[in-house]
C-alpha positions in Angstrom: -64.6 50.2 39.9 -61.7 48.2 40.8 -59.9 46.1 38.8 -59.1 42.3 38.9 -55.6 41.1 39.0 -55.3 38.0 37.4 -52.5 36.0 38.9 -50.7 33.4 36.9 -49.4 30.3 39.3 -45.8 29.8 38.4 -44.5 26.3 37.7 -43.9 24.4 41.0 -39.5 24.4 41.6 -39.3 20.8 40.9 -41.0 21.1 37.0 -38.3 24.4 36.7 -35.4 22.4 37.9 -36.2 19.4 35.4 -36.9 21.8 32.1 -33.5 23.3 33.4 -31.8 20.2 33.6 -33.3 18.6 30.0 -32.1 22.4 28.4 -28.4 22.3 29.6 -28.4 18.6 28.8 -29.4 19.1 24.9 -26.9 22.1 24.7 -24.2 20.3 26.3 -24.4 17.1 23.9 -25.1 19.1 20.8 -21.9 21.4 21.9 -20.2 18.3 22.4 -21.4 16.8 18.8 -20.2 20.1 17.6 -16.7 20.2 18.6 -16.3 16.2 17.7 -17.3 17.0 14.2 -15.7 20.4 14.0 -12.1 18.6 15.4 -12.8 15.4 13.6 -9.8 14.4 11.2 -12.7 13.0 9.0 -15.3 15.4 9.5 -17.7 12.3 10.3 -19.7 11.6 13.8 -19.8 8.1 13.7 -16.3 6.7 11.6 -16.8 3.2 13.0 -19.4 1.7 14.9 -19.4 2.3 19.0 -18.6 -1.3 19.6 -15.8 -1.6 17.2 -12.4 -2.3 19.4 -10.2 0.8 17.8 -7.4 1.8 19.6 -6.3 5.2 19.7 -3.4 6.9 20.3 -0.9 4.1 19.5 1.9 6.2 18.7 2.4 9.6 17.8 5.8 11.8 16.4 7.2 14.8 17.6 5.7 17.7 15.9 9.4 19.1 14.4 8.7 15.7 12.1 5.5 17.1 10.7 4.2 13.6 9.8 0.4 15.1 8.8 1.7 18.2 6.8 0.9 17.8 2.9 -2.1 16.0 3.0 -3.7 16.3 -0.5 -7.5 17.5 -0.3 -10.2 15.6 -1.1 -13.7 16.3 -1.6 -15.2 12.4 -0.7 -17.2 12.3 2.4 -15.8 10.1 5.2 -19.3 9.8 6.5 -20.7 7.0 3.8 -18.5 4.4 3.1 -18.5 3.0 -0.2 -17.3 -0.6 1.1 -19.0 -2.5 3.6 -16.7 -4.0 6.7 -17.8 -6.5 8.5 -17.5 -7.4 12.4 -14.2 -7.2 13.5 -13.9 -10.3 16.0 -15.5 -12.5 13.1 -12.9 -11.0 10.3 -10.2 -11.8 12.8 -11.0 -15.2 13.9 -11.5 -15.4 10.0 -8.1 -14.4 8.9 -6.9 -16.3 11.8 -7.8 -19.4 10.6 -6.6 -18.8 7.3 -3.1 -17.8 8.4 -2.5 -21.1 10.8 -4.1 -23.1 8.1 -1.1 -25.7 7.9 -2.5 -27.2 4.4 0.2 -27.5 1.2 -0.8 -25.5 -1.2 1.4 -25.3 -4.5 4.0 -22.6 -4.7 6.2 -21.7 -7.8 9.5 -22.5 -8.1 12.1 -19.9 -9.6 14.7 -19.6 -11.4 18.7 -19.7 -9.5 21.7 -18.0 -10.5 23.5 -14.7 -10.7 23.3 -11.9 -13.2 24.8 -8.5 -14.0 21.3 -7.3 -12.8 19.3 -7.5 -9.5 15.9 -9.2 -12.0 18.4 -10.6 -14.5 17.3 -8.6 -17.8 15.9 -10.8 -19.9 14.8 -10.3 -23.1 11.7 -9.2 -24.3 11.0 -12.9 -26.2 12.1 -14.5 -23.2 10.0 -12.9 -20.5 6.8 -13.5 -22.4 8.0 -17.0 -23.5 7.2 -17.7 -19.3 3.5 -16.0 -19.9 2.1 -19.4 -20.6 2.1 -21.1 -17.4 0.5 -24.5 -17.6 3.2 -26.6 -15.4 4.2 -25.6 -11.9 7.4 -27.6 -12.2 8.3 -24.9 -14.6 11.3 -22.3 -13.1 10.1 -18.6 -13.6 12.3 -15.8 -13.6 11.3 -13.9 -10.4 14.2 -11.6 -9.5 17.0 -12.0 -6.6 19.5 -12.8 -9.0 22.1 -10.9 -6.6 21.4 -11.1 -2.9 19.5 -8.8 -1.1 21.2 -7.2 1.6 18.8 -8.2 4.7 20.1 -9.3 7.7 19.7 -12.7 9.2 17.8 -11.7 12.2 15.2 -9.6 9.7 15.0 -12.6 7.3 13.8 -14.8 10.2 11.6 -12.6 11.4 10.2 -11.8 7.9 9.6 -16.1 7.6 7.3 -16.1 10.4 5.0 -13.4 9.3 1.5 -14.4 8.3 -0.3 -11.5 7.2 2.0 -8.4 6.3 1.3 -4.8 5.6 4.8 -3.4 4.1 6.0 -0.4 2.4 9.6 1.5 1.6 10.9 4.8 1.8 14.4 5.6 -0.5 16.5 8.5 -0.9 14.2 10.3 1.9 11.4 10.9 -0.1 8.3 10.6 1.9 7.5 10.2 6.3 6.8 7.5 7.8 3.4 7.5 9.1 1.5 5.4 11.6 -1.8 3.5 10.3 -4.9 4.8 11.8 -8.1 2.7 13.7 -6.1 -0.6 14.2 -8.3 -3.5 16.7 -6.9 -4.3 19.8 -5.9 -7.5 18.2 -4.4 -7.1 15.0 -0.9 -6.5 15.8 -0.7 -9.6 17.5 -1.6 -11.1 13.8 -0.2 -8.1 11.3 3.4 -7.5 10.6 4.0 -4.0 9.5 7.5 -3.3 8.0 9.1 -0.5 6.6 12.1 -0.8 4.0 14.2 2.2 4.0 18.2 3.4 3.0 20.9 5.1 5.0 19.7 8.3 3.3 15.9 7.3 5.2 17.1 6.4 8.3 19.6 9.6 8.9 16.3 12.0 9.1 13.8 9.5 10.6 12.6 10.0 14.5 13.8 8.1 16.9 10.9 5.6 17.3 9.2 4.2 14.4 5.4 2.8 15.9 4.2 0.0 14.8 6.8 -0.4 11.7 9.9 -2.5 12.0 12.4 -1.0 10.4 14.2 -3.0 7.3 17.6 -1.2 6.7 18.5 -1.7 3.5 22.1 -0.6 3.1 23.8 0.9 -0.3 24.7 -2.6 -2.6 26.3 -2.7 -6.2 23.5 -5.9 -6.1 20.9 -3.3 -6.3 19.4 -0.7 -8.7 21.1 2.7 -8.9 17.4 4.3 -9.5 15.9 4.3 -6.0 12.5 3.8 -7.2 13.4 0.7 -8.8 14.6 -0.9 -5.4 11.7 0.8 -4.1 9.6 -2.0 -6.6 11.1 -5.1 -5.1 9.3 -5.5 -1.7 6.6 -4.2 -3.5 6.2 -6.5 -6.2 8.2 -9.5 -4.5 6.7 -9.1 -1.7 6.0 -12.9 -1.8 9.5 -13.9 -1.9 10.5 -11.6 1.0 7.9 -13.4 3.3 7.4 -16.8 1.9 5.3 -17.9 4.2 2.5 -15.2 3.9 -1.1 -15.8 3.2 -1.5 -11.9 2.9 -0.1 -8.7 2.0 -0.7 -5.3 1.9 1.8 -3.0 0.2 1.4 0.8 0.7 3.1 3.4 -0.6 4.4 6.0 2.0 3.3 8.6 0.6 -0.3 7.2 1.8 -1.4 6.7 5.3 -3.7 3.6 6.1 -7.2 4.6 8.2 -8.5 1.1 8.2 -7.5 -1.6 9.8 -5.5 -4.0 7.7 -7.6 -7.1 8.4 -10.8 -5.5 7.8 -9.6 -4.4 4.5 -8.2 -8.0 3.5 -11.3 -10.0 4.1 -13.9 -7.4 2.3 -11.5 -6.6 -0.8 -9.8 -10.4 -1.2 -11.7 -12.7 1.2 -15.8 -11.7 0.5 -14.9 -11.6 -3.4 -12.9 -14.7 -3.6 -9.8 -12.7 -6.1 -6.4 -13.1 -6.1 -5.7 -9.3 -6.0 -7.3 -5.8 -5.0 -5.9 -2.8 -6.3 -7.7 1.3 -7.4 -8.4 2.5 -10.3 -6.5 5.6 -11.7 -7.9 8.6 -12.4 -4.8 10.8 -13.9 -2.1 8.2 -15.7 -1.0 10.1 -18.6 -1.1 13.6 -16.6 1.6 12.3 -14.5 4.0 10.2 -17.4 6.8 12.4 -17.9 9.4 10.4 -20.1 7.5 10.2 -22.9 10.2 8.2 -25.5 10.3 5.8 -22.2 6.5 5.4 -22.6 6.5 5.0 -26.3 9.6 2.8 -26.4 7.5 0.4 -23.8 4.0 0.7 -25.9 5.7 0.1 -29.5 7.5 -2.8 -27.5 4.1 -4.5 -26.7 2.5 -4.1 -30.1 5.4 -4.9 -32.5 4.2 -8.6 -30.7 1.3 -8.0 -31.5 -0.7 -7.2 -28.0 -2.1 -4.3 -27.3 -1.5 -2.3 -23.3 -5.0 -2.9 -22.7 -7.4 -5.2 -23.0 -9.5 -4.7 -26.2 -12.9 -5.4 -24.9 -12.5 -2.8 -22.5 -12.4 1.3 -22.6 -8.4 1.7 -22.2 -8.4 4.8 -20.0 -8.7 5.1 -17.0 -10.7 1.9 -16.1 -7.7 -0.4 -17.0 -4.7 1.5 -15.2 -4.2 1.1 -11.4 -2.9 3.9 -8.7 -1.1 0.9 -7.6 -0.3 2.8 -4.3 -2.1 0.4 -2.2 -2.1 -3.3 -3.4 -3.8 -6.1 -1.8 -2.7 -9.4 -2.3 -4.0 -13.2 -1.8 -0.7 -15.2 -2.3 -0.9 -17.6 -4.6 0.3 -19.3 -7.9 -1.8 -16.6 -9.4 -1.3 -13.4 -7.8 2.6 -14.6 -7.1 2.9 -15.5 -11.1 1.2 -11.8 -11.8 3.7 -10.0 -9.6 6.9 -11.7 -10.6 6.0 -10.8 -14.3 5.5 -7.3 -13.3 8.6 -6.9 -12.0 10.7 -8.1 -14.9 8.4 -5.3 -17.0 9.5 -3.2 -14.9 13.0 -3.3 -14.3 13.2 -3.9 -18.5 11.8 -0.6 -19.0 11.5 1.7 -15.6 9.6 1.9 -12.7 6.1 3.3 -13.4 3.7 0.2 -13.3 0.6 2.0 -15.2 1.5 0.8 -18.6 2.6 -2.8 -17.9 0.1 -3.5 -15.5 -2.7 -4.5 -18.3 -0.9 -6.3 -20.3 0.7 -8.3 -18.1 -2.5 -9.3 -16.4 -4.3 -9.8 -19.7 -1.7 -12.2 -21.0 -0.9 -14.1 -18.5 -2.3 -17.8 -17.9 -3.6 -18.4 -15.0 -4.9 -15.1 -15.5 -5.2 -13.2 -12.2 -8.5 -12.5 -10.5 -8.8 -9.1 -9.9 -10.9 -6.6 -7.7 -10.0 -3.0 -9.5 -12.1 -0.8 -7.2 -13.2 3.0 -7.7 -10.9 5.9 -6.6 -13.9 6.9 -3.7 -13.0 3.8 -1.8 -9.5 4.3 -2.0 -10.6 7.9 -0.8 -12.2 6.4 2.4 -9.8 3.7 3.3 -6.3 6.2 3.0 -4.9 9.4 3.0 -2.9 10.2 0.6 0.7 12.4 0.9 2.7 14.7 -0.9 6.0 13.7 -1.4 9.0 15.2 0.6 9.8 18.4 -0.7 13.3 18.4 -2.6 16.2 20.7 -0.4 18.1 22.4 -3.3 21.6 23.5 -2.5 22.4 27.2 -4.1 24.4 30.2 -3.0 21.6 32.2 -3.2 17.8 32.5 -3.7 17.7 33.4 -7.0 20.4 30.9 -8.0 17.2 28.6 -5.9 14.6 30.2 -7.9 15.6 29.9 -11.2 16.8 26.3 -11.3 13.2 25.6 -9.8 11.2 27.8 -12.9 13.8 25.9 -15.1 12.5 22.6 -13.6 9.2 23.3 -14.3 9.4 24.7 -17.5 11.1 20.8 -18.6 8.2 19.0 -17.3 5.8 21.6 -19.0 7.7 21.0 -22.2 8.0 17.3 -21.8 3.8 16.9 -20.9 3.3 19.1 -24.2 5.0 16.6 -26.1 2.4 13.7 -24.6 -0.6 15.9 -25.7 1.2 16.7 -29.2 0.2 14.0 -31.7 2.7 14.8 -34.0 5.2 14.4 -31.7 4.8 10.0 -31.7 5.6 10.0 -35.6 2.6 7.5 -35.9 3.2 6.7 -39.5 4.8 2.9 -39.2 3.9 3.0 -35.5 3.0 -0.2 -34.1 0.4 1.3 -31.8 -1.0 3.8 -34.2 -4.2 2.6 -34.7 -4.6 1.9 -31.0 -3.4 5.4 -30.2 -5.8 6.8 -32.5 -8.3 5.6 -31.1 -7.8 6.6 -27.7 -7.0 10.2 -28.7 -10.1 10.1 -30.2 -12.1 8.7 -27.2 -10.1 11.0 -24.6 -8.8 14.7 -25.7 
């Protein structure tokens, strides 16, 4: 018998041809998808939304500068933002508004003179005598008791500037970087400006982005420490532009990946606060002069205030990373910062400690948006410092001035975590220290 042969009819061309073309379509966009997440700096498909007016590619360094070397890692995802931005043409018209908005509103009024110091140095019962602010007419020390060597042409530049993002690198010690997902309109509203020394400016590229570059040349009106003439664009920031409705200060060892007005109206503007700064998550990790710290603490409780506010757990929730601070100026925020600096500059750079008290004892008191490290996470990346270039005739001359380095700051962290080491008995601050011991070791 023979057999049947069944023939199967074959797909006409034109049904092929379109199963072809819907198969090399889905591989090429999911390849494509692929590669944009895979090369991604934020490991995130959709950052910002499609109709957002980024610009890209505003600037970049030669590579020998290695601007994006150091990064420290972090686990967050980039993908869901813990902070919700609004549209960026109704933020900007906004801010806008609020920038050209020609309405008095009352400023403080400082305190004149000349000094042996940059802040003057006042005394411990002096500065808080100023705490109590009740009548504007009332002079508060606010440093710039010796002049601050800025040229004319900066200054007048620095009077016109609305909205300001700054920041300041001394004695070399971090890059300059270039902030990240800028609108096509904010640096026709933004100033960004960068205070640096001669030491800065000898290893810095030739072109500096979006940053105008403040040279700040060495003065016997200012600090010897350079972190502490590091602290006074950042905390009077308000004097240097006086006619400011907004700044952003930004340490540079942090890069900025949102833009500036975005971040203004949903941390200051939506909230309604005077200030906007993170929360810390390793403060006493970091300390390393310990009699500085405990000089400082005995200082505040001898007067019988406490660092921290009582009502609240002290650590961390309390202490800032005040690496990015965001500012509404004001006779609050302005008061806050002025106060900070005199802490400061009476006792040494590191703001953690003073921070609390000052903003706890101050009246008006500041209003104040302390948000969680995951949004500082998503709106910056954060730096390592410049890596120190030690001078030696040899390598192990290198190697063991480095393990000696490191065996100081081991010994001087031990004596933080030893108890003993405080001599408590008599202490101001015992019971206080007690009881965060208790709460966090």
């Amino acid at each position: 018998m023979g057999k049947f042969i069944r023939i199967t009819a074959s797909p006409p061309l034109y049904v092929r041809s379109k199963l072809l073309c819907f198969s090399l379509l889905y591989l090429f966009t999911t390849l494509s998808l692929f590669l944009y997440v895979s090369l991604s700096r934020n490991q995130c498909v959709f950052r910002y939304s499609p109709f957002d007016p980024i610009q890209t590619n505003i600037f970049s360094y030669p590579s020998s500068y290695g601007e994006h070397k150091y990064a420290l890692p972090t686990h967050r995802s980039s993908c869901s933002s813990p902070v919700f931005f609004s549209d960026y043409w109704t933020v900007l018209n906004e801010i806008q508004s609020i920038c050209s908005d020609a309405s008095s509103s009352e400023k403080l009024r400082y305190i004149n003179g000349k000094s042996e110091t940059f802040g003057g140095n006042f005394s411990t019962q002096k500065r808080f005598s100023y705490f109590n602010h009740s009548d504007n007419d009332v002079e508060v020390p606010c440093g710039f008791f010796r002049d601050f060597p800025v040229s004319d042409s900066d200054r007048a530049e620095m009077e016109k500037c609305g909205l300001v993002v700054a920041s300041a690198i001394f004695n070399d010690h971090d890059k300059i970087r270039q902030p990240v997902g800028l609108g096509v309109k904010t640096l026709e509203t933004v100033c960004f400006y960068m205070f640096i020394d001669d030491k800065t400016l000898n290893s810095l590229p030739p072109q500096f982005g979006v940053w105008r570059i403040i040279k700040i040349s060495k003065s016997d009106n200012l600090y010897i420490n350079p972190a502490m003439n590091g602290v006074i664009p950042k905390y009077l920031i308000h004097r240097l532009f006086p006619n400011s409705k907004f700044s952003i200060w930004i340490d540079a060892k942090i890069q900025l990946m949102i833009d500036p007005l975005l971040l203004i109206h949903s941390m200051l503007v939506v909230p309604d606060v005077d200030m906007a700064i993170s929360k810390h998550p390793f403060l006493w990790k970091k300390w390393g002069d310990v009699d500085g710290l405990r000089m400082q603490m005995e200082t505040y409780c001898e007067h019988g205030l406490k660092p921290w506010s009582s009502h609240k757990m002290p650590y961390p929730t309390d202490v800032p990373d005040s690496a990015l601070i965001l500012r509404k100026h004001g006779i609050r925020s302005d008061l806050f910062s002025c106060f900070m600096f005199n802490e400061l500059e009476a006792f040494n750079p590191r703001d953690q400690l003073a921070f609390a008290f000052v903003r706890d004892h101050i009246n008006p008191m500041v209003k104040m948006n302390m948000f969680e490290v995951e949004v500082f996470e998503q709106i910056v990346v954060e730096y390592r410092h410049n890596l120190k270039k030690i001078e030696t005739s040899s390598f192990e001359e290198e190697e063991e001035e480095q393990k000696q380095k490191s065996l100081r700051i081991i010994q001087k962290k031990r004596r933080w975590l030893d108890h003993e080491s405080w001599s408590l008995n008599g202490s101001s601050c015992k019971s206080y220290l007690m009881e965060m011991w208790d709460d966090h070791h």
